[in-house]
C-alpha positions as CSV (number, residue, x, y, z in Angstrom):
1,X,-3.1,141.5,8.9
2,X,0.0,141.3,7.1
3,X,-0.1,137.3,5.6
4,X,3.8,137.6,4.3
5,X,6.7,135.2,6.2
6,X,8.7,137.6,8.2
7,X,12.4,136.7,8.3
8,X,13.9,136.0,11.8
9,X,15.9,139.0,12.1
10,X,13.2,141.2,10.3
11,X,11.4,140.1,13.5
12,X,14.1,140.6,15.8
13,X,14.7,143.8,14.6
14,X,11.2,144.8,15.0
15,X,11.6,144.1,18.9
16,X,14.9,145.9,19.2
17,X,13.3,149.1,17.6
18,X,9.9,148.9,19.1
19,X,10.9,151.3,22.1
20,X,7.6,150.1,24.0
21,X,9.5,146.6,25.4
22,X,12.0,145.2,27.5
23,X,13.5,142.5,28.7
24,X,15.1,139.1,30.0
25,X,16.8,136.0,28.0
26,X,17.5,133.3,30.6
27,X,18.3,130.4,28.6
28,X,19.7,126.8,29.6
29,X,21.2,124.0,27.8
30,X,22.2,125.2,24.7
31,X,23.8,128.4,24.9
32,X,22.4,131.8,23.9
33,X,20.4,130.8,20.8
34,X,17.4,133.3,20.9
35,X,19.1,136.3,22.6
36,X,21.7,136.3,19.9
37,X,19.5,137.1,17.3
38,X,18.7,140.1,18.8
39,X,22.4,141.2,19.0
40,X,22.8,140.2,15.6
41,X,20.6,142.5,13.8
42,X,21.3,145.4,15.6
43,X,19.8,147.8,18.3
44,X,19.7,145.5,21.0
45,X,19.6,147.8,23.9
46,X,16.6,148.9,23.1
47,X,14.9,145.4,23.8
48,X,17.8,143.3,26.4
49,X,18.0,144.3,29.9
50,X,19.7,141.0,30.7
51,X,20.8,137.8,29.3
52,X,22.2,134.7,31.2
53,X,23.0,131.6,31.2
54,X,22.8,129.6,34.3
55,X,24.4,126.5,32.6
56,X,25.8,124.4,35.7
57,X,23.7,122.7,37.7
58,X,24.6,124.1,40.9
59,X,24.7,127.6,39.6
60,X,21.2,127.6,38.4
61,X,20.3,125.4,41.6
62,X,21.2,128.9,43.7
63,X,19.4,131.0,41.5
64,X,16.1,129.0,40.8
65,X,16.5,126.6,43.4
66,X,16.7,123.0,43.0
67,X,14.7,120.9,41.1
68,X,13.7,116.8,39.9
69,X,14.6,117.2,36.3
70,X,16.5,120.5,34.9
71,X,14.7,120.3,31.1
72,X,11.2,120.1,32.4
73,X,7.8,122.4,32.6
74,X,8.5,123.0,36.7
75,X,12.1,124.2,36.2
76,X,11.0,126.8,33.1
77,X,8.0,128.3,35.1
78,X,10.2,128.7,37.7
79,X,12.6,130.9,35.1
80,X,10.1,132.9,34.1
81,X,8.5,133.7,37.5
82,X,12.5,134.6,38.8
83,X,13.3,136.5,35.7
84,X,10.5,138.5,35.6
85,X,10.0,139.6,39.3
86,X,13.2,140.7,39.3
87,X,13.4,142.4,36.1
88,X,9.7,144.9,37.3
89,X,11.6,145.0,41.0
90,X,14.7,146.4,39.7
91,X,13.3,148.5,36.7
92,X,9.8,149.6,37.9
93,X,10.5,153.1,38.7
94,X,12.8,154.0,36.3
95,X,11.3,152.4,33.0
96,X,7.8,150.9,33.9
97,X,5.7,153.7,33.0
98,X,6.8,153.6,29.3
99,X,8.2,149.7,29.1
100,X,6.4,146.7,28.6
101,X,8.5,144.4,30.9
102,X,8.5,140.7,29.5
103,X,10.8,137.5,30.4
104,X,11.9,134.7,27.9
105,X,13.1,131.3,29.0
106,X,14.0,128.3,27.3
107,X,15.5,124.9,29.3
108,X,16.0,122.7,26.4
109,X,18.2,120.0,25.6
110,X,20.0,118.9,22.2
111,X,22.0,116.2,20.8
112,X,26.1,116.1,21.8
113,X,28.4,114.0,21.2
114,X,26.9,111.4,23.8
115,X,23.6,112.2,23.3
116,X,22.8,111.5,20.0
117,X,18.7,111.0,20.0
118,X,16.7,114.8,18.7
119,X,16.7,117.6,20.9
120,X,13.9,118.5,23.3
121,X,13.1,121.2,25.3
122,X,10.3,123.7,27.5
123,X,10.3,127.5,26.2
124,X,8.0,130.3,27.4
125,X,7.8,134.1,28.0
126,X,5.5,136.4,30.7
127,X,5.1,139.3,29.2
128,X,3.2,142.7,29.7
129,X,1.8,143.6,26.7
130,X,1.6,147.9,27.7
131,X,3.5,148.9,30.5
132,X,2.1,148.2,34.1
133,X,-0.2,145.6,33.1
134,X,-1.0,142.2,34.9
135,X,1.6,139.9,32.8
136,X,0.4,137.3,30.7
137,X,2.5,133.8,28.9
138,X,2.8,131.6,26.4
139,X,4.7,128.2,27.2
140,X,5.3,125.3,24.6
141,X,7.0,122.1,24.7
142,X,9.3,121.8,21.3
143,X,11.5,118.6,19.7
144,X,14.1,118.9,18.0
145,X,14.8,116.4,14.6
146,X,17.9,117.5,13.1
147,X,21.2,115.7,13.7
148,X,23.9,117.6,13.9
149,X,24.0,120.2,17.2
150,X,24.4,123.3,15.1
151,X,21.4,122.7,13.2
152,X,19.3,122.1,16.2
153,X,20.9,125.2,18.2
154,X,19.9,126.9,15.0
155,X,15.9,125.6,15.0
156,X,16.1,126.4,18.9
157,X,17.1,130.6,18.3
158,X,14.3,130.5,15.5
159,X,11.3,128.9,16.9
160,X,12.7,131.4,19.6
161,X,12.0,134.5,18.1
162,X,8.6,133.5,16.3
163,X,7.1,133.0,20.1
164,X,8.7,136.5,21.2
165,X,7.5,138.3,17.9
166,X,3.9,136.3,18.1
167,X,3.3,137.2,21.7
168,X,3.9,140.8,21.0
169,X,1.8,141.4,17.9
170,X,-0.1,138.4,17.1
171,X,-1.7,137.7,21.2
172,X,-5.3,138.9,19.6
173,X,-4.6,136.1,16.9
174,X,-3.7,133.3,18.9
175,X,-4.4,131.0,15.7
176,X,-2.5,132.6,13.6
177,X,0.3,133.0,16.6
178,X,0.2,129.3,16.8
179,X,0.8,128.9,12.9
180,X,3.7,131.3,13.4
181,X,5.5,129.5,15.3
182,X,7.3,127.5,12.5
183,X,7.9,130.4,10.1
184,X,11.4,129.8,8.7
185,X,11.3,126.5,9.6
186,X,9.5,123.0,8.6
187,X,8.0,120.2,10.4
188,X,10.8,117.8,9.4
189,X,13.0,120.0,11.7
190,X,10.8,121.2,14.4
191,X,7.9,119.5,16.6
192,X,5.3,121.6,18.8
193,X,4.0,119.5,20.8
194,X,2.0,121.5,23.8
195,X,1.0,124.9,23.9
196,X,-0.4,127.0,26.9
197,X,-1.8,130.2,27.1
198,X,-2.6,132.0,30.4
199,X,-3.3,135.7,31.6
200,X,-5.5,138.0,31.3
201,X,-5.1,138.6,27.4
202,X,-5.7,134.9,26.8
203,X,-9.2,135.1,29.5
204,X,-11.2,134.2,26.0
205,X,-8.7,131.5,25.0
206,X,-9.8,127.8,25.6
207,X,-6.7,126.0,25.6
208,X,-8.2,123.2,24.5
209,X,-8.9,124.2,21.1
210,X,-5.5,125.7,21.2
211,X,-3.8,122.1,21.5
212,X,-6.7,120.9,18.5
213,X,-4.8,123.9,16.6
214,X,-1.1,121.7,16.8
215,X,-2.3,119.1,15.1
216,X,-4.7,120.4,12.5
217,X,-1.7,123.2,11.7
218,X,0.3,120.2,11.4
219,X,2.5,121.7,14.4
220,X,2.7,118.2,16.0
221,X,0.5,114.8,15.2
222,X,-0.8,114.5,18.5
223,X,-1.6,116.8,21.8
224,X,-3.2,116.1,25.0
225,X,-5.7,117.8,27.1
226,X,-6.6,116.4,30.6
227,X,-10.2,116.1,31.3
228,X,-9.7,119.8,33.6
229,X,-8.3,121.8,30.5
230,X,-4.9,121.9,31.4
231,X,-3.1,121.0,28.2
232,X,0.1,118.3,29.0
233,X,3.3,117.4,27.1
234,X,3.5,113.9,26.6
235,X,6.8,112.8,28.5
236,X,5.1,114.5,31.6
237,X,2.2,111.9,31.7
238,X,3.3,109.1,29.9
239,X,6.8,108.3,31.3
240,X,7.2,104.6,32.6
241,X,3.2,104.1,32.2
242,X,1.5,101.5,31.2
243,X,-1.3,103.2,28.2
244,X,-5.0,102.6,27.6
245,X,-6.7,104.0,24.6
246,X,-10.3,104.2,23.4
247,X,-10.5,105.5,19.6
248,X,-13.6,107.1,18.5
249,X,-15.7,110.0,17.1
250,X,-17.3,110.9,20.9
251,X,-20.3,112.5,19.0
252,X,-22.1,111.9,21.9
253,X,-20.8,109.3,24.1
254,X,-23.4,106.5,24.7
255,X,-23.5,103.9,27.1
256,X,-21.8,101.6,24.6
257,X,-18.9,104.1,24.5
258,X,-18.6,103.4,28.2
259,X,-19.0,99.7,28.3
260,X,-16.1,99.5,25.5
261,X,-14.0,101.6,28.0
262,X,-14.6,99.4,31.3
263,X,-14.5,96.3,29.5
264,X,-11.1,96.8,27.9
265,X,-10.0,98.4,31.1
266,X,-10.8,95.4,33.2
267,X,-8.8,92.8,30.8
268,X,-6.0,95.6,30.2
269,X,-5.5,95.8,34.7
270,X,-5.4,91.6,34.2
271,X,-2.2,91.8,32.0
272,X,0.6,90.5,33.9
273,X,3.0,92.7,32.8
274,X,1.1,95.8,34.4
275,X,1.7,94.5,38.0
276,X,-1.1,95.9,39.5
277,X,-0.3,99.3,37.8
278,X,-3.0,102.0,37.1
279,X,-2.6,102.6,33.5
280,X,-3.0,106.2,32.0
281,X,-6.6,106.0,30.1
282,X,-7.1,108.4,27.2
283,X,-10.0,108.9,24.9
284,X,-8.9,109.6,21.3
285,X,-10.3,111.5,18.7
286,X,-8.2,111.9,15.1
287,X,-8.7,115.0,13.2
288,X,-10.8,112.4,10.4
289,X,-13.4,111.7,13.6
290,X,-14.0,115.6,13.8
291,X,-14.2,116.8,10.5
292,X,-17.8,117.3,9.7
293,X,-18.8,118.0,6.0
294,X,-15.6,119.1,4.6
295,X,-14.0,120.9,7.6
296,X,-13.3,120.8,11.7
297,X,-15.9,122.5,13.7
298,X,-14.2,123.2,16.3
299,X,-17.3,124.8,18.2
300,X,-18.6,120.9,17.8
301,X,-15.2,119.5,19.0
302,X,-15.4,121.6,22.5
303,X,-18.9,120.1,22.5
304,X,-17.4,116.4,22.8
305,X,-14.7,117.3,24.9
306,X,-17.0,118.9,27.4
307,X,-18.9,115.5,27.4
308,X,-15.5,113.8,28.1
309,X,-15.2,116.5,30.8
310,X,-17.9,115.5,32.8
311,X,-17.1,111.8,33.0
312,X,-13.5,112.8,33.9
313,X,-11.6,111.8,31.0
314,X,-8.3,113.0,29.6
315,X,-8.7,113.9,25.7
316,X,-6.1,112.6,23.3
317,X,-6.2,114.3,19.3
318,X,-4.4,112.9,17.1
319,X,-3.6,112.8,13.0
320,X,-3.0,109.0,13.2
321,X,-5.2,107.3,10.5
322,X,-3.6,104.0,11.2
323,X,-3.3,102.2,14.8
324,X,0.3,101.2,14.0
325,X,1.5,105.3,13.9
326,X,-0.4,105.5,17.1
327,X,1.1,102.5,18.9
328,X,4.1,104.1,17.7
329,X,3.7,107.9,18.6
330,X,3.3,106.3,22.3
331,X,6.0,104.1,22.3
332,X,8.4,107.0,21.8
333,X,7.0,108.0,25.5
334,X,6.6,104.9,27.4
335,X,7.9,101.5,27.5
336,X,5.2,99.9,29.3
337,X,2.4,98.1,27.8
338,X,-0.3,99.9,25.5
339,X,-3.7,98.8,25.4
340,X,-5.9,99.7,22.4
341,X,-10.3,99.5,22.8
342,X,-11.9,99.2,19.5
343,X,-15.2,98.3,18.0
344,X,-15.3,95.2,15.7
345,X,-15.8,97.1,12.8
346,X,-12.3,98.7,12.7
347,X,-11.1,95.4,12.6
348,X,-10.5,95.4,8.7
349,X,-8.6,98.9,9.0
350,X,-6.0,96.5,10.6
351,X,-6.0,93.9,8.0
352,X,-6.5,96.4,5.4
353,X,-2.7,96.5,2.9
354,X,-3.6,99.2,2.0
355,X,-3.3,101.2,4.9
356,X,0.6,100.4,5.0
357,X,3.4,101.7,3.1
358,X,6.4,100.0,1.8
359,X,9.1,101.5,3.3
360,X,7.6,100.3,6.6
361,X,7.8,96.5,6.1
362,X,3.4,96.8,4.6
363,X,1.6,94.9,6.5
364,X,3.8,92.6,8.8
365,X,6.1,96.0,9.8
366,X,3.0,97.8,10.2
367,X,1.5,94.7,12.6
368,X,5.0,94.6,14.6
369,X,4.7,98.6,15.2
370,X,1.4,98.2,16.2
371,X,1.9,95.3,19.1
372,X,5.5,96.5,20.2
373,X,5.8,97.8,23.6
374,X,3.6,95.0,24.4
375,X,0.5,96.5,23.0
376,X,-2.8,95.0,22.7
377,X,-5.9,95.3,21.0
378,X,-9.0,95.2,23.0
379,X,-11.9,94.4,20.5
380,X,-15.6,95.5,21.6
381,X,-18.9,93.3,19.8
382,X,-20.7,94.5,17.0
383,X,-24.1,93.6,16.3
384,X,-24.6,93.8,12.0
385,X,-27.9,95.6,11.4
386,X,-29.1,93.3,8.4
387,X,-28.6,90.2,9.5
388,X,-28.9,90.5,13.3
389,X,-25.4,88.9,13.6
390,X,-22.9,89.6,15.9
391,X,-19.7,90.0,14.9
392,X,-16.9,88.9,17.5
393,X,-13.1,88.4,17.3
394,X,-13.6,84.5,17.3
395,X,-15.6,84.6,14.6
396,X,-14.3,87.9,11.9
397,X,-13.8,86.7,8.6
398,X,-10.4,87.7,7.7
399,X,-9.2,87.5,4.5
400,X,-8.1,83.5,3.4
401,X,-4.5,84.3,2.6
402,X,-4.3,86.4,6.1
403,X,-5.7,84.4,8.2
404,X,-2.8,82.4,9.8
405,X,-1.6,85.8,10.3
406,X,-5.0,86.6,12.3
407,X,-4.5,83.0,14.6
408,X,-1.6,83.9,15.2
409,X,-2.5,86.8,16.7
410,X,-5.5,85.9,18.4
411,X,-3.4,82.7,20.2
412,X,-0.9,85.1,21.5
413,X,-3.4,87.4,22.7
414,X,-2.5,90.1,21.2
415,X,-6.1,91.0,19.7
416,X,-8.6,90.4,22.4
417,X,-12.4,90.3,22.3
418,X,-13.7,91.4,25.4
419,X,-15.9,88.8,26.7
420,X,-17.6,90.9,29.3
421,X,-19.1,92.9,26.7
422,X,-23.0,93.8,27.7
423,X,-24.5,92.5,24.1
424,X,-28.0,94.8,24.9
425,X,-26.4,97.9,24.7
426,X,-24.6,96.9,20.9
427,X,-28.0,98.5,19.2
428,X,-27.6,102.0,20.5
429,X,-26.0,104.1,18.1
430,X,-24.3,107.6,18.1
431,X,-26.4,109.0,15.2
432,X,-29.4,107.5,16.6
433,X,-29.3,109.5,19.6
434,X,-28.3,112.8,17.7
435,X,-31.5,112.0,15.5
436,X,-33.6,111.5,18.5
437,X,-32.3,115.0,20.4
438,X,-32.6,116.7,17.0
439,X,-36.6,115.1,17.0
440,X,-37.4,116.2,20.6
441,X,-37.6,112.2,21.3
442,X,-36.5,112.1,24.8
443,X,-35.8,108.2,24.6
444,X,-32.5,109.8,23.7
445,X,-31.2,110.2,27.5
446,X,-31.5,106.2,28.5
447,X,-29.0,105.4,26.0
448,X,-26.4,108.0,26.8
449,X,-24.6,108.1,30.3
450,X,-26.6,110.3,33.2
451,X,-24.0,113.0,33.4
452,X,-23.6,112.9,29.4
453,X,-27.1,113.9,29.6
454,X,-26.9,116.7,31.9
455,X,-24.0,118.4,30.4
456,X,-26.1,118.1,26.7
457,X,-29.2,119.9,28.3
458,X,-26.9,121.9,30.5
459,X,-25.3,123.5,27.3
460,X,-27.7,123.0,24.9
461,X,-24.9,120.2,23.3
462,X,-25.6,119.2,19.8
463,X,-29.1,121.8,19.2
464,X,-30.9,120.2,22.2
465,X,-33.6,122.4,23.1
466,X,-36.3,122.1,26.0
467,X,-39.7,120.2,24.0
C-alpha cells in the first residue's frame, strides 16, 4: 500500500469524489469540526447527506433521548445507531443499490473559557463498506492537550477525517488504520486512548491486540481490556474507585502470581480510607514485560491474556517503566486510593535515582507522585536462590544515605509487606514452569493455578503438547 502521509483535505477529497459513499455528520460539543473539512475542499455532495448539530441539551435529548452524561460511550452509540437508521430508512430505495451508507459521530468536549483542563471526547462511525451490506464501526475515546479552543477544535476535525478515510480504505489493515489515526498530528496534541472494532469486516479482529496496538504505536501509554474482551476507556471504569494493581510479565501465571494478588487485596480492603469499597483490580503488563528477544509477540501476548481470561481478570498495558508515571496515569482518573502488589525484587527500581528525571523533583518528586492519591505499595516475599534468604520489606537493604527516606516510608505505611504471604510457594518460578512444559515434565501443572492449566493444554499455550 501506499506508505506516504496523506494530507487531511487530500483525504477529504478522496471521500467527496469516491461516488461509492454517503453519509451523516452528527457532531456535539464543538461545532462542525470534521464535516467542515469536507465542504472545504470541494465536492461535498457527493459524500454529505446530512450534517447536524444537536448542541442543546434538550434538543438532542428529543432526538437521542436522554441520557446520564452527554460526552460519554452510551450517548455516541446512541448517535450512530439514530443517524444511521435513519439515513438507510430514508435513502434505501433511491441510493442504496449504488451507495455505501455510513454515519459519523463525535460527542466530545474541549476547553472554554471556564473549562480550562484538555479536551476529551467519544468519536465513531457505522459504516457499509459496498452498498447493502450488514454495517460495521470503529469507536475511539480521544484527549485533547492543546490550550487554546481553536487548536483543539482543529485536532478534533483532523483525527476526524483520519478515522473516516481509515475505515473506508484501510478496514483490511486495521494496524495500519490504527497508526493512521494521528497522521497530521503528534502525540503532544492528541491521545487515543480506546479503540473498538465491531462488525462483520472486523469478525477476524481481536480487539485485544487492537488496544496492545495504542500503546506500542505510541497512540496512548496505557489501554485496558476487561477480562471478556471488551476494550474500556479509563474514566468509564475508574471514576471515584478506589485501584488495585498487580505488575508483572504473566508468562504463565503461577500460584505465586495469585497469592501476590489475594494478599495485597486483603490488606488493600483493610485500608480505612476505602470504606468497605470493592476496589477495581487490574493485572498489568508494560510493553518491557512482553517484548521477547528484540520485539512484541503479540501471538504470545494473547497467550497471557487468555490466562488472565480464565481467572476473570481485567488486563491493564501500559508503557510506564516507572511506578511513579503509573501512580500518576491513574490518578488523572480516580481520586480514591491506589494500591500497588509487587515482588521484593522491584523494590530497588523504587529507590533506584536513576529511574527519575530532574524536572520531576528526582527522586523525592518521583516518591510523592508515586504515593499521592493515597497510593500504597503492597510488597510480596522473595526467597534469594543462593543464599536461601528471604528477603522482606523489614529487612531490604536500602541504600545508607536513603534509608531514613525508606523508615519513613515504611512507618507511615505507605510500603507494605504483606504478612500473609504463603512463604512455600516463593520457589516456584515463571521460567521454571515454561522449562518444565517445554520438557514434557508434568510437575508443571501443581505450581500453576487449576484453570491456568486447562486453558494452557486447552490451547496448546506456550508449545504445550500432549507427552
Amino acid at each position: 500500500m501506499d506508505n506516504d502521509i496523506h494530507s487531511t483535505a487530500r483525504k477529504a477529497l478522496r471521500i467527496n469524489l469516491d461516488g461509492t459513499k454517503y453519509g451523516t455528520f452528527a457532531e456535539i460539543g464543538a461545532g462542525q469540526e470534521v464535516a467542515r473539512w469536507f465542504f472545504h475542499v470541494g465536492g461535498a455532495a457527493g459524500s454529505v447527506a446530512k450534517t447536524i448539530s444537536a448542541y442543546d441539551m434538550a434538543v438532542s435529548d428529543a432526538i437521542y433521548g436522554s441520557a446520564q452524561r452527554y460526552v460519554s460511550r452510551q450517548r455516541l452509540e446512541t448517535m450512530l445507531a439514530y443517524e444511521f437508521d435513519l439515513l438507510r430508512e430514508r435513502l434505501e430505495k433511491t441510493r442504496g443499490e449504488e451507495r455505501g451508507f455510513f454515519a459519523f459521530a463525535d460527542t466530545v468536549a474541549t476547553c472554554s473559557y471556564s473549562h480550562k483542563d484538555e479536551g476529551r471526547g467519544w468519536m465513531g462511525i457505522r459504516f457499509q463498506a459496498a452498498p447493502r451490506q450488514e454495517p460495521s464501526e470503529i469507536i475511539i475515546h480521544v484527549r485533547m492537550f492543546d490550550k487554546e479552543i481553536d487548536r483543539q477544535q482543529e485536532a478534533l476535525g483532523v483525527i476526524g477525517v483520519n478515522l473516516i478515510y481509515g475505515a473506508f480504505y484501510l478496514h483490511r489493515e486495521p494496524e495500519q488504520l490504527i497508526h493512521s489515526l494521528l497522521d497530521n498530528l503528534t502525540w503532544q496534541r492528541v491521545e487515543v486512548d480506546m479503540i473498538r472494532f465491531a462488525g462483520s469486516l472486523f469478525a477476524d479482529v481481536d480487539n485485544r491486540l487492537m488496544a496492545l496496538q495504542l500503546v506500542e504505536q505510541d497512540l496512548t501509554e496505557a489501554a485496558m481490556f476487561t477480562a471478556d474482551g471488551e476494550t474500556v476507556q479509563w474514566n468509564d471504569a475508574l471514576h471515584r474507585k478506589p485501584v488495585l494493581v498487580q505488575r508483572g510479565s504473566f508468562r504463565p501465571v503461577t500460584k505465586t502470581t495469585i497469592d501476590v494478588l489475594e494478599c495485597a487485596l486483603e490488606q488493600f480492603l483493610k485500608e480505612p480510607e476505602l470504606k468497605n469499597e470493592q476496589p477495581v483490580v487490574l493485572m498489568e503488563m508494560t510493553l518491557r514485560h512482553l517484548t521477547v528477544g528484540d520485539a512484541i509477540d503479540h501471538q504470545d501476548f494473547l497467550q497471557r491474556a487468555d490466562m488472565l481470561r480464565a481467572l476473570g481478570r481485567d488486563v491493564f498495558i501500559s508503557n510506564f517503566l516507572r511506578l511513579h508515571r503509573l501512580a500518576a496515569y491513574l490518578g488523572r482518573y480516580t481520586d480514591r486510593p491506589i494500591g500497588v502488589a509487587i515482588g521484593a525484587p522491584r523494590l530497588p527500581e523504587v529507590f533506584d535515582e536513576s529511574y527519575y528525571n530532574k524536572e520531576e523533583g528526582g527522586l523525592l518528586g518521583g516518591l510523592g507522585q508515586l504515593f499521592k492519591n493515597p497510593a500504597r505499595l503492597y510488597v510480596y516475599p522473595s526467597l534469594d536462590f543462593a543464599t536461601g534468604r528471604i528477603v522482606t520489606v523489614e529487612n531490604y537493604r536500602v541504600e545508607p544515605r536513603l534509608r531514613h527516606i525508606y523508615a519513613h516510608l515504611i512507618e507511615n505505611r505507605f510500603i507494605q509487606g504483606l504478612t500473609h504471604a504463603h512463604t512455600d510457594l516463593l520457589r516456584i518460578r515463571s521460567g521454571d514452569v515454561l522449562e518444565k512444559i517445554g520438557a514434557c515434565d508434568a510437575s508443571w501443572e501443581a505450581m500453576v493455578p487449576q484453570a491456568v492449566a486447562d486453558v494452557i493444554k486447552r490451547e496448546g499455550l506456550f508449545g504445550w503438547r500432549p507427552c
